[in-house]
Structures are given as structure tokens and as C-alpha cells.
PDBQT receptor file of N, H, CA, C and O in Angstrom, charges set to zero:
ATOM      1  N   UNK A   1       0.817  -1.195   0.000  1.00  0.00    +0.000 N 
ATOM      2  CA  UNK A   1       0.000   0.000   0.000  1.00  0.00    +0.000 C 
ATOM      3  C   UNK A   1       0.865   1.265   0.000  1.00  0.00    +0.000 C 
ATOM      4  O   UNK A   1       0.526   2.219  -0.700  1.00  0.00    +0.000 OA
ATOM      5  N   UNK A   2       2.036   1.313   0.804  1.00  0.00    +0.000 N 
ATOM      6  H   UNK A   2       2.312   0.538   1.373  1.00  0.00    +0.000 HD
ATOM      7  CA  UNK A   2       2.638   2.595   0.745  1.00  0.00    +0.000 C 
ATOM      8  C   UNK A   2       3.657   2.692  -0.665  1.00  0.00    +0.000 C 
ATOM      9  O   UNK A   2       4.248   3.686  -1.088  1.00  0.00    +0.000 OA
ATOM     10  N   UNK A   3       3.637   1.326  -1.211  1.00  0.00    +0.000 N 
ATOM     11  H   UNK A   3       3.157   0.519  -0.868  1.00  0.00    +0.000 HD
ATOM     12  CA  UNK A   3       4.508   1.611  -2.633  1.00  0.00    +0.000 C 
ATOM     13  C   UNK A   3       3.486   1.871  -3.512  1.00  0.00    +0.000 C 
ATOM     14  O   UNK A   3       3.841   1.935  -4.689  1.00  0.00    +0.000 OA
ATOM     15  N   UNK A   4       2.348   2.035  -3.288  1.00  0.00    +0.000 N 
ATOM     16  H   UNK A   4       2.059   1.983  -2.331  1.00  0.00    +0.000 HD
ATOM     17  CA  UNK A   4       1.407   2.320  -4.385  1.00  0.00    +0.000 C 
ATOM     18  C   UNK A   4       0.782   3.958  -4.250  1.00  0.00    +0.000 C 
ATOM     19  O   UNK A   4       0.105   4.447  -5.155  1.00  0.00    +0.000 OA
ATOM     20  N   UNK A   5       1.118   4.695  -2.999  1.00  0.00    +0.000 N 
ATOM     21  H   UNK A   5       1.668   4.298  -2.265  1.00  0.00    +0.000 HD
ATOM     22  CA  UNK A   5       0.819   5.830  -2.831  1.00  0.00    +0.000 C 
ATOM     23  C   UNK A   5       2.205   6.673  -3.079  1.00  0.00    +0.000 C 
ATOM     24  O   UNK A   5       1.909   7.835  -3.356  1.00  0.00    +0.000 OA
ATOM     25  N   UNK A   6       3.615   6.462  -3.068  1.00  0.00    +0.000 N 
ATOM     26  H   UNK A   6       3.856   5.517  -2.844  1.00  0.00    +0.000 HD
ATOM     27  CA  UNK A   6       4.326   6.715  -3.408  1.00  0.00    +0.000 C 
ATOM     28  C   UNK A   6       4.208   7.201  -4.813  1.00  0.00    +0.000 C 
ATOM     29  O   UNK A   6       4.193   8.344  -5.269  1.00  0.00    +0.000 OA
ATOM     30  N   UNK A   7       4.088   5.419  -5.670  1.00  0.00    +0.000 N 
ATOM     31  H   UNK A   7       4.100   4.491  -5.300  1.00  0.00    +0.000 HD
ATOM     32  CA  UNK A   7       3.868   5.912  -7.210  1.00  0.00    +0.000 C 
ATOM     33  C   UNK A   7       2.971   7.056  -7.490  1.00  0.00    +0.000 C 
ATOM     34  O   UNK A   7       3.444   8.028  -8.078  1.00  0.00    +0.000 OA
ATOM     35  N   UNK A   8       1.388   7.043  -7.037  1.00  0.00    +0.000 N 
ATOM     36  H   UNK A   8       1.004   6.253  -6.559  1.00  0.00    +0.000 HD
ATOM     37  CA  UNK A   8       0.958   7.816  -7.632  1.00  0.00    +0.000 C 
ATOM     38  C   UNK A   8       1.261   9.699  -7.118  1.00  0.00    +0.000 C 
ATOM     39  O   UNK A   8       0.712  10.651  -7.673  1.00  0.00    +0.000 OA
ATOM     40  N   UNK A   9       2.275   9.798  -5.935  1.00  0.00    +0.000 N 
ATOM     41  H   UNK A   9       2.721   9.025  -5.484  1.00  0.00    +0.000 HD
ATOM     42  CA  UNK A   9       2.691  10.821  -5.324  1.00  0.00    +0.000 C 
ATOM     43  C   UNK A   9       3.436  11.294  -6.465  1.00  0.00    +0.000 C 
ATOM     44  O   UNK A   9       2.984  12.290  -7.029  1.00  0.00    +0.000 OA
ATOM     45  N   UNK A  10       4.763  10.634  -7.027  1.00  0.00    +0.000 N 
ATOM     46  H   UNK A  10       5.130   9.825  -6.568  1.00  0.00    +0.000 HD
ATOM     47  CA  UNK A  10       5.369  10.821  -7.737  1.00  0.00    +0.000 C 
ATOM     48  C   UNK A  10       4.911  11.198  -9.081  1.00  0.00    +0.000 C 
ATOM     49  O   UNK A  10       5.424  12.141  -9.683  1.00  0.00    +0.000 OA
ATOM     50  N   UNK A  11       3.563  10.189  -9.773  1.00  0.00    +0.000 N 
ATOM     51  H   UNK A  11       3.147   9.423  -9.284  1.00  0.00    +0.000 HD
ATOM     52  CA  UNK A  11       2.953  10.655 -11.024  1.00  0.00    +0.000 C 
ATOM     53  C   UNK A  11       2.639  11.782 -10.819  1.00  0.00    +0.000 C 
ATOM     54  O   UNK A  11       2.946  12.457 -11.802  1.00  0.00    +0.000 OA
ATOM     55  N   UNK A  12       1.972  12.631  -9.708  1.00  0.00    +0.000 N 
ATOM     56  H   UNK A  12       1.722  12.083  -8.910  1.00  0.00    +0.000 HD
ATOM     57  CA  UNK A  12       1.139  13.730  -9.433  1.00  0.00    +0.000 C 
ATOM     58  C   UNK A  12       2.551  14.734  -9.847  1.00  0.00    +0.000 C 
ATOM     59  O   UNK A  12       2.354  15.614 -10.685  1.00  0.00    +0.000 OA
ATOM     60  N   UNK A  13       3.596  14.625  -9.406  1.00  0.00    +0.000 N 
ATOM     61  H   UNK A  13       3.756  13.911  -8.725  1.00  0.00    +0.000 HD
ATOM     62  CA  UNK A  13       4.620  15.488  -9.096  1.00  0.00    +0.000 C 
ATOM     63  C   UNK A  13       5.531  15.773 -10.611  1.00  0.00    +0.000 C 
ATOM     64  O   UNK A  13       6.040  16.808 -11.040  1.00  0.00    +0.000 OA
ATOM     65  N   UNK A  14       5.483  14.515 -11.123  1.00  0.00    +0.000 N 
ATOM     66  H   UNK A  14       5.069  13.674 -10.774  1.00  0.00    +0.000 HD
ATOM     67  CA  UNK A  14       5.920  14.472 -12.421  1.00  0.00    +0.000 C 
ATOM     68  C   UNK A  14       5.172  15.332 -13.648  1.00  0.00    +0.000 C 
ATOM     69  O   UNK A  14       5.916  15.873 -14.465  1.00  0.00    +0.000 OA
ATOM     70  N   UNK A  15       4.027  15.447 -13.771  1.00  0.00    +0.000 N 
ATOM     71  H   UNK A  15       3.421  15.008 -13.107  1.00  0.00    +0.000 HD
ATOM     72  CA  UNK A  15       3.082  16.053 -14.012  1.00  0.00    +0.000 C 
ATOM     73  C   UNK A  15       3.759  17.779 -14.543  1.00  0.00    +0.000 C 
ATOM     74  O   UNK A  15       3.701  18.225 -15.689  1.00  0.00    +0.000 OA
ATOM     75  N   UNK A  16       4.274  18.376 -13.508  1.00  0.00    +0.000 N 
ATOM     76  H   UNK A  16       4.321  18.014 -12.577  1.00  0.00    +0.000 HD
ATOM     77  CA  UNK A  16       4.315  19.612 -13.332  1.00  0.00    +0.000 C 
ATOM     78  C   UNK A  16       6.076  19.552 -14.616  1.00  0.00    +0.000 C 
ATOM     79  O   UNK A  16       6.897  18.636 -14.578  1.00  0.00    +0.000 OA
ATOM     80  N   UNK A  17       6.141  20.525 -15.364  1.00  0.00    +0.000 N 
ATOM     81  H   UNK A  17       5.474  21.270 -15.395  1.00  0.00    +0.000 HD
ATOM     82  CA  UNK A  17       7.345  20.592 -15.930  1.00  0.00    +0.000 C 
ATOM     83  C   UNK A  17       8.202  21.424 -15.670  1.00  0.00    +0.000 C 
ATOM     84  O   UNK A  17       7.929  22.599 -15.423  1.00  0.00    +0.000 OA
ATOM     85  N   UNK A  18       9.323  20.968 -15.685  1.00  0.00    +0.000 N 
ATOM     86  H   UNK A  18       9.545  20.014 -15.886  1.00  0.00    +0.000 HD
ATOM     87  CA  UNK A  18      10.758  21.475 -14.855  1.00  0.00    +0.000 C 
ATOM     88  C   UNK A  18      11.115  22.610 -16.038  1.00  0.00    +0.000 C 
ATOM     89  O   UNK A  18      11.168  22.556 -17.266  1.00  0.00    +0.000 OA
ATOM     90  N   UNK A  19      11.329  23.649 -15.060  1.00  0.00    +0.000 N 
ATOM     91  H   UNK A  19      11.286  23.693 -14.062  1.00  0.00    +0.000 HD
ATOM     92  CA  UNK A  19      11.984  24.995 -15.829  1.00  0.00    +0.000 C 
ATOM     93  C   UNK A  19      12.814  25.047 -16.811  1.00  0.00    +0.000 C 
ATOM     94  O   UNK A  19      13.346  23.985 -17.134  1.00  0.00    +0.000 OA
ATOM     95  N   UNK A  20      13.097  26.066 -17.428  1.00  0.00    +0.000 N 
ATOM     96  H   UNK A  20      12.665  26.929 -17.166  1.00  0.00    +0.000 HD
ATOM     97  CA  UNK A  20      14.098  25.832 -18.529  1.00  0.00    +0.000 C 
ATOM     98  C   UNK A  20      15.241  26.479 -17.692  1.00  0.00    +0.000 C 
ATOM     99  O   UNK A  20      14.990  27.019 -16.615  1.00  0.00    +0.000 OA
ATOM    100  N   UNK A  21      16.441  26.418 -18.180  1.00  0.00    +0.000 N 
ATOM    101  H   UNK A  21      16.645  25.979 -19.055  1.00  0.00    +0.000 HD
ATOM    102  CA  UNK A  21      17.104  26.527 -17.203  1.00  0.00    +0.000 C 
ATOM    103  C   UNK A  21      17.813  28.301 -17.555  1.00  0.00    +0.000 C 
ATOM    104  O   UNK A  21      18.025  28.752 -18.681  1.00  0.00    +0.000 OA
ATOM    105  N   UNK A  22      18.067  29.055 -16.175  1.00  0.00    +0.000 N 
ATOM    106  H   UNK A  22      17.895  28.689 -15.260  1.00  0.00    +0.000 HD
ATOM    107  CA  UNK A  22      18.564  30.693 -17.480  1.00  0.00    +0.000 C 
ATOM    108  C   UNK A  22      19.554  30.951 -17.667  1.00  0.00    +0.000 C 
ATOM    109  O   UNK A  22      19.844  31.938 -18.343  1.00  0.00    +0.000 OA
ATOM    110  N   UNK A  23      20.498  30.098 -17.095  1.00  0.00    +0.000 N 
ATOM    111  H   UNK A  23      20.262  29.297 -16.545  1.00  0.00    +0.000 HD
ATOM    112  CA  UNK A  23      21.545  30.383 -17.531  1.00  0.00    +0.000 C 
ATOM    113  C   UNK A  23      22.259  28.416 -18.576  1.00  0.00    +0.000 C 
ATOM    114  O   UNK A  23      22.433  27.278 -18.141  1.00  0.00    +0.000 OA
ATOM    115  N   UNK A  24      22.398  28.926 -19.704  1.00  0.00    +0.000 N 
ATOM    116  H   UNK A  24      22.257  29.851 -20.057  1.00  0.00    +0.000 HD
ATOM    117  CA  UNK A  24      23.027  27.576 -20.243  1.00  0.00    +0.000 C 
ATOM    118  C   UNK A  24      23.985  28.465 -21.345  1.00  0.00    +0.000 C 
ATOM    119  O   UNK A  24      23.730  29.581 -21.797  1.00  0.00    +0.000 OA
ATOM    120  N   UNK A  25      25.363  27.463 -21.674  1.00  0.00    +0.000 N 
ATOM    121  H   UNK A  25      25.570  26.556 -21.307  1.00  0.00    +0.000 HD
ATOM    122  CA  UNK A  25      26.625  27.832 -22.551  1.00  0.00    +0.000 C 
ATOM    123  C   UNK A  25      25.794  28.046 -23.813  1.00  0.00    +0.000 C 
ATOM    124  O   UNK A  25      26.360  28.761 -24.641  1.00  0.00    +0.000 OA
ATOM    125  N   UNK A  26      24.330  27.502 -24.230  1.00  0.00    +0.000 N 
ATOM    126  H   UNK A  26      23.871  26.922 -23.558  1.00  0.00    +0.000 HD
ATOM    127  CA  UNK A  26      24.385  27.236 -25.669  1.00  0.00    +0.000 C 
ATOM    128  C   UNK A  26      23.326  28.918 -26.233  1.00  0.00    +0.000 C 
ATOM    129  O   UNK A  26      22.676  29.537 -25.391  1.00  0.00    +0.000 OA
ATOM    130  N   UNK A  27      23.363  29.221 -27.252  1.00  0.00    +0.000 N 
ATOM    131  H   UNK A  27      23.891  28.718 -27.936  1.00  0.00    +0.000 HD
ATOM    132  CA  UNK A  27      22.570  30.467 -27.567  1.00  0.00    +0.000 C 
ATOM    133  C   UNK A  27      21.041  30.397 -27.514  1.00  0.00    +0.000 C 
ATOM    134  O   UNK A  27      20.500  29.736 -28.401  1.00  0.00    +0.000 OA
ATOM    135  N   UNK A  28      20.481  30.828 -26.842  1.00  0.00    +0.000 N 
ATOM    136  H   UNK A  28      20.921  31.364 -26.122  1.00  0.00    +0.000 HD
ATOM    137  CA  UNK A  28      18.708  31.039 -26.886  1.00  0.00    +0.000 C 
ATOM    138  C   UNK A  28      18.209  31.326 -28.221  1.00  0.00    +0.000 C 
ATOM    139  O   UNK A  28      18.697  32.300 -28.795  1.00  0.00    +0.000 OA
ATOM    140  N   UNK A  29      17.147  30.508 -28.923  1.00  0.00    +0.000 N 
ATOM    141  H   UNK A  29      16.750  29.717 -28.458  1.00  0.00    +0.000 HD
ATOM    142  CA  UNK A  29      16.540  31.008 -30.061  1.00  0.00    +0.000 C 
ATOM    143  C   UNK A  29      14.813  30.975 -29.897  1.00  0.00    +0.000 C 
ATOM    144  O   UNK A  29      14.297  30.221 -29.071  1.00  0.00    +0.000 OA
ATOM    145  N   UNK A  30      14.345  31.485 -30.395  1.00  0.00    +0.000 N 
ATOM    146  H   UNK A  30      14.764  32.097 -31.066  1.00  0.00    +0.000 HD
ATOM    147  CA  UNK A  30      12.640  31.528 -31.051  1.00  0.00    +0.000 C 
ATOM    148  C   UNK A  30      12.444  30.102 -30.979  1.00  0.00    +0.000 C 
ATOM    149  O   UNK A  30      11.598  29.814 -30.133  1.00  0.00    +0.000 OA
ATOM    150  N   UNK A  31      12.911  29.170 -31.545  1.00  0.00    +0.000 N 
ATOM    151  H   UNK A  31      13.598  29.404 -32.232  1.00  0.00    +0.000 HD
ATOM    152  CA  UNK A  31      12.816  27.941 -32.816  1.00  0.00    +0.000 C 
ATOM    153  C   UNK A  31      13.535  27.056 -31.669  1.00  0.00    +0.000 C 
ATOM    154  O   UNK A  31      14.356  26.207 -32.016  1.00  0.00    +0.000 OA
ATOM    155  N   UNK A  32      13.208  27.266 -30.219  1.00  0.00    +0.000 N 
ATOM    156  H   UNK A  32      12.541  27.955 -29.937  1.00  0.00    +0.000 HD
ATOM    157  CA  UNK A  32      13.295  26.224 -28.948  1.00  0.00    +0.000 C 
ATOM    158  C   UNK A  32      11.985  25.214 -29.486  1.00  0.00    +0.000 C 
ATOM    159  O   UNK A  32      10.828  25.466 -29.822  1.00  0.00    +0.000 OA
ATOM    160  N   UNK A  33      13.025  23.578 -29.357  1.00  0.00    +0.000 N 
ATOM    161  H   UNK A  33      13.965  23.373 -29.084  1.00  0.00    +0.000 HD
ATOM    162  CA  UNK A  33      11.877  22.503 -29.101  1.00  0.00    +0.000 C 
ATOM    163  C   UNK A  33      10.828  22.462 -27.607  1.00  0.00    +0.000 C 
ATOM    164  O   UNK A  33      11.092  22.286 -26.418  1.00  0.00    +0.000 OA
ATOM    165  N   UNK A  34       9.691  22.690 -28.278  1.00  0.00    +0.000 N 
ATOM    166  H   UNK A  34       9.476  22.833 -29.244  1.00  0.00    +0.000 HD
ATOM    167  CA  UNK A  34       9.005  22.300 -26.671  1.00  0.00    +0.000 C 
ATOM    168  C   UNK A  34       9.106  21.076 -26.197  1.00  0.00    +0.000 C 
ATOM    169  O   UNK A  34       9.231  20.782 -25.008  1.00  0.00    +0.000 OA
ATOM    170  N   UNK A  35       9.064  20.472 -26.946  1.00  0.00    +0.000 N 
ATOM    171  H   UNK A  35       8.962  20.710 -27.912  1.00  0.00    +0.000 HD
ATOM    172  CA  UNK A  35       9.593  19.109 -25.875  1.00  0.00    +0.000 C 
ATOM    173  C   UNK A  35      10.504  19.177 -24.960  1.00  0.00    +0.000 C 
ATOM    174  O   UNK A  35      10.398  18.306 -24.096  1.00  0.00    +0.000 OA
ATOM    175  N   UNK A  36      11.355  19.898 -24.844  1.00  0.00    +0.000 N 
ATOM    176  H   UNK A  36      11.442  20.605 -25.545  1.00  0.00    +0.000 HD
ATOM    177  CA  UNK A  36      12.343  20.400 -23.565  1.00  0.00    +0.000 C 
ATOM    178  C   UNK A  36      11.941  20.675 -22.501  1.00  0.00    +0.000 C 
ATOM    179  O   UNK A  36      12.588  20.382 -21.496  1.00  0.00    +0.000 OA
ATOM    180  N   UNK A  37      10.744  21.321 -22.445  1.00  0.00    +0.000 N 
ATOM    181  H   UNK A  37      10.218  21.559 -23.261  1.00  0.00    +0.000 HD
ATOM    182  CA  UNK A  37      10.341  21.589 -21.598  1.00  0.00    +0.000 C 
ATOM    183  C   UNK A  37       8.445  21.631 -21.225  1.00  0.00    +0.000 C 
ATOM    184  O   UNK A  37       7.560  22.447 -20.968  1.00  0.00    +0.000 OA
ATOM    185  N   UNK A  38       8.659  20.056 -21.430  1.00  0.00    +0.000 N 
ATOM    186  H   UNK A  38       9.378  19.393 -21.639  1.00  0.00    +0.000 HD
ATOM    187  CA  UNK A  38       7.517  19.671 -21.277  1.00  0.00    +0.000 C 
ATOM    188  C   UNK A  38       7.351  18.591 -20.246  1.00  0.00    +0.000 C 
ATOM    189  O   UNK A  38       8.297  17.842 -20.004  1.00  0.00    +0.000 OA
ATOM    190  N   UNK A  39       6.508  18.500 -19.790  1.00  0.00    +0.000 N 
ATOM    191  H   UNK A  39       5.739  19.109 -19.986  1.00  0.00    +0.000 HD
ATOM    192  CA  UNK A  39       5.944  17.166 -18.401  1.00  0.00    +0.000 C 
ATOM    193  C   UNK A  39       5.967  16.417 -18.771  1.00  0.00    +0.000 C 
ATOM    194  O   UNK A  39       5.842  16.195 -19.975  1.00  0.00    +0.000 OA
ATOM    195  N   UNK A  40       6.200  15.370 -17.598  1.00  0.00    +0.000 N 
ATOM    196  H   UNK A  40       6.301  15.550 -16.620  1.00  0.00    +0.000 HD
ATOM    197  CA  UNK A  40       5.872  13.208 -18.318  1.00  0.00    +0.000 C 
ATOM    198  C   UNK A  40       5.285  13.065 -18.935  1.00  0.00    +0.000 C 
ATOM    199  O   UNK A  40       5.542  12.418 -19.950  1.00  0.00    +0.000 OA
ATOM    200  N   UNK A  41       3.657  13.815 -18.568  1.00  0.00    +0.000 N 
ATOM    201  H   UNK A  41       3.448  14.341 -17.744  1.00  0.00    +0.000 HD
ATOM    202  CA  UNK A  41       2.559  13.472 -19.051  1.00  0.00    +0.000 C 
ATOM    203  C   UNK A  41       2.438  13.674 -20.179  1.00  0.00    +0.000 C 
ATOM    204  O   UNK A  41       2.177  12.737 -20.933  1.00  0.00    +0.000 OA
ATOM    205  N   UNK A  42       2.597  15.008 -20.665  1.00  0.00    +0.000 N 
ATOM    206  H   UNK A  42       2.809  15.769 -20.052  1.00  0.00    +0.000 HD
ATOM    207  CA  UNK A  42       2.714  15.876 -21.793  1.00  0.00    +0.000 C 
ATOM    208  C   UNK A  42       3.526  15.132 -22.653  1.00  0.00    +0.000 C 
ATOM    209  O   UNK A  42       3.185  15.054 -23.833  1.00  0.00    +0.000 OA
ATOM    210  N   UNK A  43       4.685  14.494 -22.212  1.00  0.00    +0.000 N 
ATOM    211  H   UNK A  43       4.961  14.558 -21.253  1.00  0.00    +0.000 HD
ATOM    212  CA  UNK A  43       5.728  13.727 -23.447  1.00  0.00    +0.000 C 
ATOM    213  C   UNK A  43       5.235  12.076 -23.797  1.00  0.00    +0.000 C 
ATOM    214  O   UNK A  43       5.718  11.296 -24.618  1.00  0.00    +0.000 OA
ATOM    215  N   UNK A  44       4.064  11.882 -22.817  1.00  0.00    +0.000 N 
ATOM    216  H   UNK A  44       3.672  12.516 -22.150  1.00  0.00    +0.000 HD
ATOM    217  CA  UNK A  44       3.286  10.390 -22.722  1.00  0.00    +0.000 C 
ATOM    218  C   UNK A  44       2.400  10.680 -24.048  1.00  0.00    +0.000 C 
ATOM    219  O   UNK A  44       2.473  10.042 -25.098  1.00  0.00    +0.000 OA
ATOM    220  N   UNK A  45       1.588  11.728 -23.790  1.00  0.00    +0.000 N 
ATOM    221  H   UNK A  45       1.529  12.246 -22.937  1.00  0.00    +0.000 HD
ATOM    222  CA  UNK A  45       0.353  11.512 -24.828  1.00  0.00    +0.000 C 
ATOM    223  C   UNK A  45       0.635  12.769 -25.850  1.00  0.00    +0.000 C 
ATOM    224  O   UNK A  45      -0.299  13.423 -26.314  1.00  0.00    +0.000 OA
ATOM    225  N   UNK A  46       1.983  13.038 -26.149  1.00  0.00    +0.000 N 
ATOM    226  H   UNK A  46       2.741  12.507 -25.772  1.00  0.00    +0.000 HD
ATOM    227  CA  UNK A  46       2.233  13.809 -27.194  1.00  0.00    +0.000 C 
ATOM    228  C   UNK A  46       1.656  15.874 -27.249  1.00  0.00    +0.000 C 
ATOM    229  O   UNK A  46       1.669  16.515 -28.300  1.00  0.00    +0.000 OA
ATOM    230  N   UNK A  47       1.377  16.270 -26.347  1.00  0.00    +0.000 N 
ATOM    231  H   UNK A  47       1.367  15.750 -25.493  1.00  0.00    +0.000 HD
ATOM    232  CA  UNK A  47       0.337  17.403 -26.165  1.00  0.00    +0.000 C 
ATOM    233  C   UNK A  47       1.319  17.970 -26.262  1.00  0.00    +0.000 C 
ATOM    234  O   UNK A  47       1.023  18.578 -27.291  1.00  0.00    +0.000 OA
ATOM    235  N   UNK A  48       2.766  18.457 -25.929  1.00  0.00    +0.000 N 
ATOM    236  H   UNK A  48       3.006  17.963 -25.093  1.00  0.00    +0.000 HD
ATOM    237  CA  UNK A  48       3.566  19.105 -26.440  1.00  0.00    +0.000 C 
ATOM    238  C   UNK A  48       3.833  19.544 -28.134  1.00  0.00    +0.000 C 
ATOM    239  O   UNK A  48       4.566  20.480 -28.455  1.00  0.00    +0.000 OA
ATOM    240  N   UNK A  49       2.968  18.535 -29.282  1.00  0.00    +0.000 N 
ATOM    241  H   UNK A  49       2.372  17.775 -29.022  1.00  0.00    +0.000 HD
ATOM    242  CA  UNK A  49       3.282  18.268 -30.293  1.00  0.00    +0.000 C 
ATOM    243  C   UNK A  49       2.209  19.678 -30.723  1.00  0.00    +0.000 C 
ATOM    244  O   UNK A  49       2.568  20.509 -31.557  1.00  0.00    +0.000 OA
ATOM    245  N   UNK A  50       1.314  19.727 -30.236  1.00  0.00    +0.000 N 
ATOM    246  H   UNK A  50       1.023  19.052 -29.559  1.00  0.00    +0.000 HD
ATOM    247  CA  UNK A  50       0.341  20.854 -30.759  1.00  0.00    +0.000 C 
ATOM    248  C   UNK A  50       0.941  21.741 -30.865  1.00  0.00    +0.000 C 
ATOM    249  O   UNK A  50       1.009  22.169 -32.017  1.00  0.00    +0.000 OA
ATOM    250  N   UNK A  51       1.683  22.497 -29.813  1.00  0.00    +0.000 N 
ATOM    251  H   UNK A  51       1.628  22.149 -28.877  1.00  0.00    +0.000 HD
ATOM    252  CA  UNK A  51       2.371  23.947 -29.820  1.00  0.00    +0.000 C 
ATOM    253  C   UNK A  51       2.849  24.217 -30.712  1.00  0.00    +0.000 C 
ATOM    254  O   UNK A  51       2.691  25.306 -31.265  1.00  0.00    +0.000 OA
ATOM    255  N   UNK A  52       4.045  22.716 -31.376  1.00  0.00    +0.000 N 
ATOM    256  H   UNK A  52       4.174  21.832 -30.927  1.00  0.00    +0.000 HD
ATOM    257  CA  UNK A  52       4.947  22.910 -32.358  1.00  0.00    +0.000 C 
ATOM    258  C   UNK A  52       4.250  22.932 -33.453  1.00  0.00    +0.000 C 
ATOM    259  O   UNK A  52       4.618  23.646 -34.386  1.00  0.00    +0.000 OA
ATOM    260  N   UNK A  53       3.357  22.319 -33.521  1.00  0.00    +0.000 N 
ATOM    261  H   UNK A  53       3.059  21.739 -32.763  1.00  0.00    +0.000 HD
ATOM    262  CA  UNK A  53       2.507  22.684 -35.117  1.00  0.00    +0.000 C 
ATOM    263  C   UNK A  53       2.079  23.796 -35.496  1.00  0.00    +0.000 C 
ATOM    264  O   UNK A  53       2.334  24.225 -36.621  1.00  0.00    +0.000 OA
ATOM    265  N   UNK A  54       1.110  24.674 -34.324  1.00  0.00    +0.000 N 
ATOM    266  H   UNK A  54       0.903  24.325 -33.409  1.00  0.00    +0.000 HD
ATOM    267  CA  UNK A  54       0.933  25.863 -34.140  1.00  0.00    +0.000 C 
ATOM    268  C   UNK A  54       1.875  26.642 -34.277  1.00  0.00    +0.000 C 
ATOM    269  O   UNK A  54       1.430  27.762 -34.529  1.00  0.00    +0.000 OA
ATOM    270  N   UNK A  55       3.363  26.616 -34.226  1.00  0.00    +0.000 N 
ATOM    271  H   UNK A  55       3.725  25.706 -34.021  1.00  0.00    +0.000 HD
ATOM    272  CA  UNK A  55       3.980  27.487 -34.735  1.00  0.00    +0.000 C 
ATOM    273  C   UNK A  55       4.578  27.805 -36.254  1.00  0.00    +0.000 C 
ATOM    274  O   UNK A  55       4.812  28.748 -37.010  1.00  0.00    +0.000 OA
ATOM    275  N   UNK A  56       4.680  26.022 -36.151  1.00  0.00    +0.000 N 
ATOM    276  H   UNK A  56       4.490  25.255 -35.537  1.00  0.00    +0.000 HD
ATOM    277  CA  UNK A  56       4.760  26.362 -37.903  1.00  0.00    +0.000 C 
ATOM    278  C   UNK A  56       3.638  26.484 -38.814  1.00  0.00    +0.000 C 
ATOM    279  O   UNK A  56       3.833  26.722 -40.005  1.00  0.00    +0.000 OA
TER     280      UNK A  56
């Protein structure tokens, strides 16, 4: 029981997507993949993929 409230603690937590980071060596552009900075969930059932279409 407590390894099964764990997991879903963790799904809940995973959920949320981790910052981009502000300082990195490489150059910032427009034409950032969202998938970088997208949630488990979001990279599970593809919902990150909309944005990118929408931009092009």
C-alpha cells in the first residue's frame, strides 16, 4: 500500500514541468523545441506536439 501511494505521489509530481534553465553555454533562439520543456505526461500523450505545429 505505501509503494502504491508513493507511485501515484510521484505521477502527481511528475506532471508539473521542470523549468528551462537561465543560464546555459548554448545560444537562446525563437525555434526552442518544446519538448524540452515539457511534463511526463505531456511527453506520454504527445500534447507538447500541438504547440509545435501551431507554430509552424
Amino acid at each position: 500500500m505505501i509503494y502504491f501511494e508513493f507511485s501515484c505521489a510521484m505521477l502527481l509530481l511528475n506532471c508539473f514541468a521542470d523549468a528551462m534553465p537561465r543560464e546555459t553555454k548554448y545560444k537562446r533562439t525563437n525555434n526552442e523545441i518544446p519538448e524540452s520543456s515539457a511534463s511526463v505526461l505531456s511527453r506520454i500523450t504527445y500534447a507538447w506536439f500541438g504547440v509545435m505545429v501551431g507554430k509552424g
